[in-house]
C-alpha positions in Angstrom: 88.3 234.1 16.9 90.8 231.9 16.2 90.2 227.8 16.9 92.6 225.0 18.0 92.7 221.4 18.3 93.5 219.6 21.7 92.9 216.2 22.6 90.5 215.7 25.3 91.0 212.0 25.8 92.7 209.1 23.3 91.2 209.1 20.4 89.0 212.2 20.6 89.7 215.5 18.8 88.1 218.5 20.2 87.8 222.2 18.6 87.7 224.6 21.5 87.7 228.3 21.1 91.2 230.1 21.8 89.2 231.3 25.0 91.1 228.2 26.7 87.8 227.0 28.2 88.6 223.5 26.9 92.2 224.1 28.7 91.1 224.7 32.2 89.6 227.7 32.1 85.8 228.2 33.5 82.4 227.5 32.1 79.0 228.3 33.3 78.7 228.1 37.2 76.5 225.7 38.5 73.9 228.0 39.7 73.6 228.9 36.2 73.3 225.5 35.3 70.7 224.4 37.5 69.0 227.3 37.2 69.2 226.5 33.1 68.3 223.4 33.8 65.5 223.6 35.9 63.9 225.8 33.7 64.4 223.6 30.7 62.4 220.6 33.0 59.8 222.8 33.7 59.3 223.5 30.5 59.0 219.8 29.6 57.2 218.4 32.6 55.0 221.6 32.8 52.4 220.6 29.7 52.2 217.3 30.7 51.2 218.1 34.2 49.3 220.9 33.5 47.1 220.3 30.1 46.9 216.3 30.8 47.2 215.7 34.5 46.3 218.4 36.4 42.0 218.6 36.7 41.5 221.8 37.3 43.4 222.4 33.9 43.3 219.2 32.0 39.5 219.8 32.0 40.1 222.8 30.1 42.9 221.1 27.6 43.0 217.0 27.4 39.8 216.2 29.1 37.4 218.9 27.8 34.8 217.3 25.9 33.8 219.8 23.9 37.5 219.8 22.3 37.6 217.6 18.8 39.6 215.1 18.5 42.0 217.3 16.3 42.4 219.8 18.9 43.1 217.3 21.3 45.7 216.5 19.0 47.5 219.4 18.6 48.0 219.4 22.5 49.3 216.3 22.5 51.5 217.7 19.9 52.4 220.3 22.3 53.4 218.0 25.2 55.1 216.1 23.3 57.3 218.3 21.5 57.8 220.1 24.7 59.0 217.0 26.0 61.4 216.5 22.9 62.8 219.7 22.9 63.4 219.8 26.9 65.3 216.1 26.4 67.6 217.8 23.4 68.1 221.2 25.6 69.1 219.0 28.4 71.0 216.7 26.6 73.0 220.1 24.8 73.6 221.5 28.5 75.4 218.6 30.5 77.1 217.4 27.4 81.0 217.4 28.2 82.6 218.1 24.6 82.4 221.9 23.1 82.2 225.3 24.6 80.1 225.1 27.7 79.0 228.6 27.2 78.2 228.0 23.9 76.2 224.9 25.4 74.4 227.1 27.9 72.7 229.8 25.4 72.3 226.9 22.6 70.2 225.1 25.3 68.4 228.0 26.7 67.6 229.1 23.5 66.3 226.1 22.0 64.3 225.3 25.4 62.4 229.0 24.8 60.7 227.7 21.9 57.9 225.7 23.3 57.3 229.2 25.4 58.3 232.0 22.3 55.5 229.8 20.4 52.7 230.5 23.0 52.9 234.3 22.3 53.4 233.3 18.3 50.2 231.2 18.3 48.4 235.1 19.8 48.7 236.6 16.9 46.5 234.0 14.9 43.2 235.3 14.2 40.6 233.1 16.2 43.0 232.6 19.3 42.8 232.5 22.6 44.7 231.8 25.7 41.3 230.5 27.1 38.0 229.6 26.3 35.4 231.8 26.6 33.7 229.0 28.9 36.6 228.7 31.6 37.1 233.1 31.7 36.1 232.9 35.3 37.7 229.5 36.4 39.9 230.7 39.2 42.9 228.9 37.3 42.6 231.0 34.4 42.9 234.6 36.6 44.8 237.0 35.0 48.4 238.0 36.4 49.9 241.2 35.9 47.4 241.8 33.4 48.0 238.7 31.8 46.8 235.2 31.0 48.1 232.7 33.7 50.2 230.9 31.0 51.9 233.4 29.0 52.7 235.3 32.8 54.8 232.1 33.7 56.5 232.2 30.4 58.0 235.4 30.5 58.8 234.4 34.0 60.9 231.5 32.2 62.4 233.6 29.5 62.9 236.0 31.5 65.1 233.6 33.8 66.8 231.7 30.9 67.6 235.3 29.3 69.0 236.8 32.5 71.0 233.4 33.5 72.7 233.3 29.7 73.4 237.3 29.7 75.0 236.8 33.5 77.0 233.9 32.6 77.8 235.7 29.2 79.4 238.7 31.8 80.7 236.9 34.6 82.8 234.6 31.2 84.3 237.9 30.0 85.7 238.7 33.2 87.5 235.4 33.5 91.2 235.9 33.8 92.4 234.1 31.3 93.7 230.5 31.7 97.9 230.3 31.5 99.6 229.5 28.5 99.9 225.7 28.1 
């Protein structure tokens, strides 16, 4: 695809794509923004509610006392990094200079990680997606057939995926923008 140089204000040299997004055509809508969006703040706030704050599940994460100090650890590892990469993701989507197509998928993708790594850290020998001692907690109630947690995140990817892949169509069906 061949690239050009505009200037989007003084000073400031900007490489769009010969799609002429940079030159008034369209980016993502702003349902797929906010739908983007709010995904990539769930997936940021979520851990910290859920593992730390939240009793019925903190108890089971952050304030278990049967968890070592290490293990505690590596879920405060989790929030935080989740945290991290839902500040980049964000920062990547409402950011004004490149493609914002490009923007969108970049931070969808990058906000899937903290969720892509729950069903990585399955196939661990030794893991879990609960303890053995909270199988009956009402919290921890299978849905669908499936552990609470990894349930919502394919209900996450599944959004981010289907957001990017409509935004991807409804971009190629752009007429495109006049000649300048």
């Amino acid at each position: 695809m061949s690239r050009r140089r505009r200037r989007s204000s003084p000073g400031t040299d900007v490489t769009s794509r010969a799609t002429g997004i940079a030159e008034g055509g369209r980016g993502p809508n702003r349902v797929s923004r906010l739908v983007v969006g709010s995904l990539i703040t769930a997936i940021g706030v979520g851990p910290m509610i859920v593992d730390h704050l939240w009793e019925p599940i903190a108890r089971q994460h952050m304030r278990n006392p049967a968890w070592s100090p290490h293990a505690k650890f590596h879920d405060a590892q989790y929030i935080t990094m989740s945290a991290l990469i839902s500040a980049i993701a964000l920062r990547i989507l409402f950011q004004r200079e490149g493609d914002p197509h490009v923007r969108l998928r970049n931070a969808a993708a990058l906000s899937s990680v903290s969720w892509l790594g729950m069903w990585g850290a399955m196939l661990f020998p030794g893991t879990a997606a609960t303890d053995p001692e909270f199988v009956s907690e009402p919290t921890e109630r299978p849905i669908a057939g499936l552990p609470p947690q990894l349930f919502l995140s394919i209900i996450g990817l599944g959004g981010l995926a289907a957001t990017v892949k409509a935004d991807a169509v409804r971009a190629r069906h752009e007429p495109a923008p006049a000649p300048g």
